[in-house]
C-alpha positions in Angstrom: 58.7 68.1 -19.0 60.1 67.3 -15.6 63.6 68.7 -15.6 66.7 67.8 -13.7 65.4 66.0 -11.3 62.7 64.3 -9.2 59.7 66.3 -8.4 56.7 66.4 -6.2 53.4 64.6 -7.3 50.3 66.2 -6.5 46.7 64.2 -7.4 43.4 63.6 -6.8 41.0 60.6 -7.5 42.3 59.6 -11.4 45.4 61.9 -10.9 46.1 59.6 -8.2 46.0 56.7 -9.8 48.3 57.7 -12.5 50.6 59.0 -10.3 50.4 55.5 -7.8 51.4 53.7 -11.5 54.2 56.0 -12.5 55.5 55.3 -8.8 55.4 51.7 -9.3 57.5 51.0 -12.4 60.5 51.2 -13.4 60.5 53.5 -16.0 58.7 56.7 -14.0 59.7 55.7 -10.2 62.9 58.0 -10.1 60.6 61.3 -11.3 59.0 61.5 -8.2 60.5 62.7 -5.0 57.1 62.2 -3.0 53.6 62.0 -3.6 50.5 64.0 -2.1 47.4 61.9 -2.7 43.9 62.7 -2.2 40.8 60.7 -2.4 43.2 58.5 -5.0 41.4 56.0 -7.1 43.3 52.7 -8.1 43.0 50.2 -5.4 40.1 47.6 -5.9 36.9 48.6 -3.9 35.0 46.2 -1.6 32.2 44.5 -3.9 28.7 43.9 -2.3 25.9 42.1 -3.8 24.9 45.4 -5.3 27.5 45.4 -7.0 27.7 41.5 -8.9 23.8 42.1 -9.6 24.2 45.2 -11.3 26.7 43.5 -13.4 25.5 40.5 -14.0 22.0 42.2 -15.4 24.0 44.4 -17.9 25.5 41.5 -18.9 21.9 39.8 -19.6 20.6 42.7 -20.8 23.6 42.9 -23.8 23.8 39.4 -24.8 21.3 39.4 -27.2 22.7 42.2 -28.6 25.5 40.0 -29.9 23.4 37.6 -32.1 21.8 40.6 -34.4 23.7 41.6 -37.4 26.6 43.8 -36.6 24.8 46.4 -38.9 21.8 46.4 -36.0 24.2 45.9 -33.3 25.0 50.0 -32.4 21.3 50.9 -33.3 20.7 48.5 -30.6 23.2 49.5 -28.1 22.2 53.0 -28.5 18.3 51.7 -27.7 19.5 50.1 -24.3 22.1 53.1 -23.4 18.8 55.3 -23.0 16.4 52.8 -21.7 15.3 53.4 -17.8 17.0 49.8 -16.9 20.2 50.7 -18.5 20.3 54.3 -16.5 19.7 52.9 -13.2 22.8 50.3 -13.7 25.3 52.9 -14.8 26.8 55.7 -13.1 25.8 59.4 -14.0 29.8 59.7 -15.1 29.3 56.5 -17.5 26.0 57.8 -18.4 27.3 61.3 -19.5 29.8 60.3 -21.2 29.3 59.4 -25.5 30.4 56.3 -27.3 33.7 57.0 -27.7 34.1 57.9 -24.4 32.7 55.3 -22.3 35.0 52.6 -23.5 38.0 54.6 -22.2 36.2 55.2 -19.0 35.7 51.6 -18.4 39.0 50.6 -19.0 39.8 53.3 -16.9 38.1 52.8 -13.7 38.6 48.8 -14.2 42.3 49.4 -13.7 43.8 48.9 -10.4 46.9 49.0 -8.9 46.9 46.9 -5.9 49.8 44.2 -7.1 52.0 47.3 -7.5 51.6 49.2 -4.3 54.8 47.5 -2.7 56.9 48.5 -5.4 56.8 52.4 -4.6 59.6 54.1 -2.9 58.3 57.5 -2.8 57.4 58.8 0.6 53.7 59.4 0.4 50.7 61.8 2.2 47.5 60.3 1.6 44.4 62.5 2.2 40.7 61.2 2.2 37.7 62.8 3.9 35.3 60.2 5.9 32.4 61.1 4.0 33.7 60.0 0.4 31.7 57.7 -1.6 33.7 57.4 -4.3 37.0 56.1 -2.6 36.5 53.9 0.6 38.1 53.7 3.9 39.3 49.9 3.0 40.6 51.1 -0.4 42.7 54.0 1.5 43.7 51.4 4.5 45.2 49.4 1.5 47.2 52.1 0.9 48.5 52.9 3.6 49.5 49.6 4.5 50.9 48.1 1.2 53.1 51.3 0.2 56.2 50.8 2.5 56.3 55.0 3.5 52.9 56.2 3.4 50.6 57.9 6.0 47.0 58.7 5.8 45.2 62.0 7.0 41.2 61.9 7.5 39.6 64.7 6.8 36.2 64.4 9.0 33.1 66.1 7.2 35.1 65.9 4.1 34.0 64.0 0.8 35.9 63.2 -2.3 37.3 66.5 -3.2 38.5 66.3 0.5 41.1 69.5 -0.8 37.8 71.7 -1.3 36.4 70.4 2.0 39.2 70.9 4.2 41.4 73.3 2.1 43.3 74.6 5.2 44.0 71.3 6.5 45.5 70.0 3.1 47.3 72.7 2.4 49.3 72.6 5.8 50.0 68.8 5.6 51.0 69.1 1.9 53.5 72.0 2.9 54.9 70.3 5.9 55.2 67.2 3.9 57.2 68.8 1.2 59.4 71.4 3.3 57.7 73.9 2.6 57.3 77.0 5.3 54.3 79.0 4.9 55.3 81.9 3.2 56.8 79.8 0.4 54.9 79.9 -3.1 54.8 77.4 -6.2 56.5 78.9 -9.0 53.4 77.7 -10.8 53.6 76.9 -15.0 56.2 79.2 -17.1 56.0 80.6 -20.8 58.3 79.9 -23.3 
């Protein structure tokens, strides 16, 4: 429940993405006043070679799959999901994750943002630490660039939780960003 008003939007990697779509439609733009973004996931990554023959194996490696009897087919899948093959072309995330899971994650992670990034009006911080490997330094250049108000912070030495890395650094920014002065304190989450 937001209240009266717009409000500050605080995320990291996934939380970032949400908060990148809410900015960018209609129907959630006006909750948010401004947006503090770290390590945000949404924009489409660079893809190497790597990347198309990792897919393109899975993709062999499931059609046949396809032609058993639907009875067969999740004994099957379940086969490949714990071959050695299989391991080395997921990630550990994917891997961890169980059936039901992984079909959200896919979706997930597949969904991008990058046709939308014009559309946001919030004024936004964008954090990412030069040593990230999940989010890139083209994917946080696209930001930068494509939301009309938006400035980017590197956080050198810092890796994808970039707010754990440089917690000082992020902190400042974040307050200075929202008005804050340094004795001020969130009121935090309320009962009732």
């Amino acid at each position: 429940h937001i209240g009266d008003g717009p409000v500050p939007f605080i995320g990291h990697s996934n939380g970032g993405r949400i908060s990148l779509f809410m900015a960018s439609t209609d129907e959630y733009a006006g909750l948010i006043e401004r947006m503090v973004l770290v390590s945000p996931s949404g924009v489409t990554p660079p893809r190497g070679m790597k990347y198309h023959v990792k897919k393109n194996l899975a993709n062999v490696l499931k059609a046949p799959i396809g032609l058993l009897p639907s009875a067969w087919q999740g004994e099957a899948h379940a086969h490949l999901r714990h071959s050695l093959v299989w391991s080395m072309l997921g990630s550990s995330d994917y891997q961890n994750l169980d059936e039901a899971m992984r079909g959200t994650f896919v979706k997930t992670v597949g969904f991008h943002v990058d046709d939308r990034l014009d559309r946001i009006t919030a004024p936004t911080l964008l954090f990412w630490g030069d040593k990230d490997t999940a989010i890139g330094a083209a994917q946080m250049n696209t930001l930068e660039q494509r939301i009309p108000d938006a400035g980017l912070v590197t956080l050198p030495g810092a890796a994808h939780y970039g707010y754990l890395d440089a917690p000082d650094v992020v902190m400042a920014g974040t307050r200075q960003f929202l008005g804050l002065s340094e004795g001020t304190r969130s009121a935090g989450p309320t009962k009732g």
